[in-house]
N, C-alpha and C positions, 0 to 999 in steps of 0.2 A: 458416550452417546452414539449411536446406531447411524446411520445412513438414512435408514426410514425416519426416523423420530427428527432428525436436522433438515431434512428437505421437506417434510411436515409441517415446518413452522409454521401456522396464522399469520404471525408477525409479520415474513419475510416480504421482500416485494416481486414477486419471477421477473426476470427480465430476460429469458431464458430459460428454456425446459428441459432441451436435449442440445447439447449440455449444458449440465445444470448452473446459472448464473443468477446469484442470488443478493437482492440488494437491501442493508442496513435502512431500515425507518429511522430516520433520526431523530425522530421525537419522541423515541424512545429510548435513544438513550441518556443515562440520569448517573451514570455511575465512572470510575475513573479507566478501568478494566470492563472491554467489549466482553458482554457475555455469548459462550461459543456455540449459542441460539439466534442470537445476534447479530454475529461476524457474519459479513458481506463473504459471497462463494462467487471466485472466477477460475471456470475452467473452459479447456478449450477443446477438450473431449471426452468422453464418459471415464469415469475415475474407474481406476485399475483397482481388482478385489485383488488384494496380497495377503497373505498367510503371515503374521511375524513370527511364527515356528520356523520356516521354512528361508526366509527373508535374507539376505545379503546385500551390499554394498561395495561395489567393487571401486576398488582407486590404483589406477593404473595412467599409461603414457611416461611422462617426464618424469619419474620418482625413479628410488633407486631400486626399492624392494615393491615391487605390487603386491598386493592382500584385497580378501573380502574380509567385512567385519558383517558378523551378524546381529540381530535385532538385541538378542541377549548381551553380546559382547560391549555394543554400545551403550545400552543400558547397566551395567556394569561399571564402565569409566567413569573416573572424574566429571561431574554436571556443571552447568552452570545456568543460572535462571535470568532471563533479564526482559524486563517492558520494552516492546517495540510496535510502533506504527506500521499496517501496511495501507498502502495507499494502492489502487488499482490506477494507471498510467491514463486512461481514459476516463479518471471519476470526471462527472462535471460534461459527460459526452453529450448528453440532450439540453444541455442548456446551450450550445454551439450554434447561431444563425449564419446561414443559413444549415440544415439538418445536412451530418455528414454521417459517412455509414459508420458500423461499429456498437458493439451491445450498445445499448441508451442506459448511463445510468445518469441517475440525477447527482445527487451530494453523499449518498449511502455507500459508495464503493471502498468505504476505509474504516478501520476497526483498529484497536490497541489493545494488548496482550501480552500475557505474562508466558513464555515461553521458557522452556526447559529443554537442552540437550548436550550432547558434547560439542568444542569447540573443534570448525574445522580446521584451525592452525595445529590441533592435538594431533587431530589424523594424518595430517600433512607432514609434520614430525616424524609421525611411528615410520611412513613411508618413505621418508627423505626422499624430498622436495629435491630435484635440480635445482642449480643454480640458472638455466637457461628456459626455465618454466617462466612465460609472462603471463599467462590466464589458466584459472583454475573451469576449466567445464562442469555446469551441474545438469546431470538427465534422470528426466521420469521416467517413469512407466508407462506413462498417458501416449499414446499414439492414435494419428490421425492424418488427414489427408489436408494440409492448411489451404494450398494454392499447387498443386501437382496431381501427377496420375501412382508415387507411391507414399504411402504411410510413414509417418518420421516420426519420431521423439521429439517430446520438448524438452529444447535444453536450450539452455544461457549459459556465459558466461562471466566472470568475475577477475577484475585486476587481480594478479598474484598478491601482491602489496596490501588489497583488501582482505584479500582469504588470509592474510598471513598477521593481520590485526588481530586478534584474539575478539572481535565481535560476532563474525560469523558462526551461526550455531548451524549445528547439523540435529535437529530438534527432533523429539519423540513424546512431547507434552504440551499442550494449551493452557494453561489456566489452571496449573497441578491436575492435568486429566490427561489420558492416554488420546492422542491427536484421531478427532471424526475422520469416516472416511474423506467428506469431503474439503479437507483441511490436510491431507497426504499422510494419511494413516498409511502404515505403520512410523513413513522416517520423510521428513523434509527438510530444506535449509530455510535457515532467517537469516536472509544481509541487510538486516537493519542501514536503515537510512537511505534505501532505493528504491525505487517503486516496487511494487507486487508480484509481478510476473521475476525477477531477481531469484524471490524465495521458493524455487522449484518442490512444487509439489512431489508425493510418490519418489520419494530420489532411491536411484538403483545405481548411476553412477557416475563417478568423479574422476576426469580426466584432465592432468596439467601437462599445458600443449606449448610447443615452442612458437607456433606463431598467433596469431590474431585468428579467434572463433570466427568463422563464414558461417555460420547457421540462420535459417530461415528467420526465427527470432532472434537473432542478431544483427540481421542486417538489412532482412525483407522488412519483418512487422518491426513493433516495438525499437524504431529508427527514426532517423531525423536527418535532413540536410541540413548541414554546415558551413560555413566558408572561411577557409585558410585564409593568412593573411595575403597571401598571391588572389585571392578573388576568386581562385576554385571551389567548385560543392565537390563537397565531401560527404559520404554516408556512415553518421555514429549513432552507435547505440544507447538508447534510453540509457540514466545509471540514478546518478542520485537525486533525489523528489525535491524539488523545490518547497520553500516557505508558505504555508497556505492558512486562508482559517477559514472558517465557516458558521454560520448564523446556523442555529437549529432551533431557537424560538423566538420570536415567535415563527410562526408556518408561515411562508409565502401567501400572500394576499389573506393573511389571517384578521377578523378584524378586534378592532382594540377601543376601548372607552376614550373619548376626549378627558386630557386633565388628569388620569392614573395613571398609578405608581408602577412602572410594569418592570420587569427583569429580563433583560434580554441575554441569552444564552448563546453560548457556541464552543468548538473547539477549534486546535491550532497546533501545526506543526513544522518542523524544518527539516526536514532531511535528516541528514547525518549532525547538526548542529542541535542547540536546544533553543525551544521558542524563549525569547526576553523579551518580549512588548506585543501587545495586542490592541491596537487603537481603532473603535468604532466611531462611526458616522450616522446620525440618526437625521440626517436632513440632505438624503442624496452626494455626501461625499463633498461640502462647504466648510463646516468646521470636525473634528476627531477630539472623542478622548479617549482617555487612559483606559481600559478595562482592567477589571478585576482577577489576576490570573487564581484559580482554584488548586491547583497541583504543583509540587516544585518544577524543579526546570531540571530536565533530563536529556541530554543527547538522544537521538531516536523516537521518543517515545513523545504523544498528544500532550496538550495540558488545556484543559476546562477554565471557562473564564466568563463573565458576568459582567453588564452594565446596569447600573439603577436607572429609570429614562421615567422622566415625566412624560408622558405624551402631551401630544401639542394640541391646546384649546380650540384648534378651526378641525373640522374633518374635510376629509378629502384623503389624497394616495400621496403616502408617502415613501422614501426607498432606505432602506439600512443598508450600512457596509461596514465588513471588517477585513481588517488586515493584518496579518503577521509580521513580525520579523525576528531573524533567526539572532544567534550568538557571535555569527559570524558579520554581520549588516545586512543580510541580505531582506529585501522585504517583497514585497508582491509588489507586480507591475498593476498599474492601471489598465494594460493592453496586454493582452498575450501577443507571445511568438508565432506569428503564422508557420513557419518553418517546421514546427512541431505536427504540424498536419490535425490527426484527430488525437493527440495526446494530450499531455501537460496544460492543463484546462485551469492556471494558477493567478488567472490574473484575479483581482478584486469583483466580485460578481453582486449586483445588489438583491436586497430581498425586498419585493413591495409589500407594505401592511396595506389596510384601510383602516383611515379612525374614522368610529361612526360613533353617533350618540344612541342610536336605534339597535344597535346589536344586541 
């Protein structure tokens, strides 16, 4: 798929234009795998045209032997495929009172995806890794001007320990398809199980560093104050996504017949865990049941889930809620973390219907 023909979409919602930020209708989607028409785009500056003829990957710093590998070379190795959730760190940013800055998306900023590439612990191998390597660095080609007078790269970083689990891919495929521009054609990473911004788009290069990443998104944006157990704030960076789920039908303030049989829809994720319970509230958050999960249960990756709901014989405004919880216990708070600032938007969010007899 083309650059033109993805940023095209009808479907999509802009929530940004330059650059391009593009947000998931979720009542649209119906299927277990985000189609990559579909999939929500967060970038943070005009995506880089790269040649994959011409293309390299350079992994240098703390290794013993530094190399580029190129587009063909990785394509070549050993693959591995795997379903993973991305979640954008600010989904759920406009539903935030009072309005804080930062794209607005609503529930659309997260997609699941069948991903193809080599494993970064493969390349970290070929290169041997120090021993005194603690963060593997991933950088794009995307450059921009975030909060200064010069131009940076975006790049993250990642616990060595993570890079060296065999989950991280250094990926060159969507959905069995050669990765859209806007999705980091030609080569990006997937560190399943962490927010969005994790999975560096456009990745050109790979540096294991002996101390702790200072980078702007590391420590400026996509950060959070802490506090030690001495009572000090501390500044860490965003990592793994919390437990979440989400109502996508009916629609917010959709309305609905007294007395029918309706199906209420949604999905649900954990992080790096897999979801094991999904419990809805069709009466403002009083009594919860069971949903119906639709997909197995995967580390990483969303799962689809249903409730059968009578609706209720009186009309008026009523509120739905759902809630996850991971493999691990963890489940959604009633309240979010202030501390997170405009991030991690995880708490339990309700959805109003209206039941009318008249609709």
């Amino acid at each position: 798929m083309s650059k033109t023909q993805h940023r095209k979409s009808r479907d999509m919602i802009i929530r940004q234009s330059k650059p391009v930020n593009l947000e998931t209708p979720l009542d649209r989607v119906d299927s277990y795998l985000t189609p990559v028409e579909l999939f929500y785009v967060r970038s943070h500056f005009d995506a880089p045209e790269i040649d994959s003829a011409t293309y390299e990957l350079r992994i240098d710093g703390a290794v013993e032997r530094p190399r580029s590998f190129t587009y063909r070379q990785l394509a070549e190795m050993p693959f591995e495929t795997r379903v993973a959730t991305l979640e954008c760190a600010g989904n759920g940013r406009a539903l935030l009172v009072p309005r804080v800055h930062g794209v607005q998306w609503e529930l659309g900023a997260v997609g699941n995806a069948e991903w193809t590439g080599v494993r970064l612990a493969t390349l970290l191998d070929q290169v041997g890794l120090r021993d005194d390597a603690c963060e593997i660095v991933l950088e794009g080609a995307d450059r921009g001007v975030p909060n200064g007078a010069e131009p940076i790269a975006f790049a993250r970083s990642i616990p060595t320990v993570k890079a060296l689990r065999g989950d991280v891919l250094i990926a060159y495929a969507m959905n069995g398809h050669p990765l859209p521009l806007d999705h980091g054609f030609p080569v990006r990473a997937i560190v399943p199980g962490h927010y969005g911004m994790a999975s560096v788009k456009w990745l050109t290069h790979i540096e294991a560093v002996r101390m702790p990443f200072l980078g702007y998104w590391q420590t400026t944006d996509y950060a959070y104050w802490a506090r030690r157990p001495d009572g000090e704030r501390v500044r860490r960076p965003l990592a793994e996504a919390r437990p979440k789920s989400e109502i996508i039908r009916p629609r917010a303030l959709e309305t609905v017949a007294p007395n029918e049989h309706y199906t209420i829809e949604g999905i649900a994720w954990a992080g790096e865990s897999e979801v094991t319970r999904v419990t809805v509230s069709t009466d403002g958050g009083q009594r919860w049941s069971e949903a119906n999960c639709l997909d197995p249960a995967r580390p990483y990756a969303w799962r689809r889930w249903t409730l059968d709901w009578l609706t209720p014989p009186v009309p008026g405004r009523y509120s739905l809620l759902s809630r996850a919880t991971g493999g691990d216990g963890a489940s959604q708070p009633d309240a979010r973390d202030p501390s997170y600032g405009t991030y991690v938007i995880d708490h339990v969010l309700p959805v109003d219907i209206v039941v009318d007899s008249r609709r």
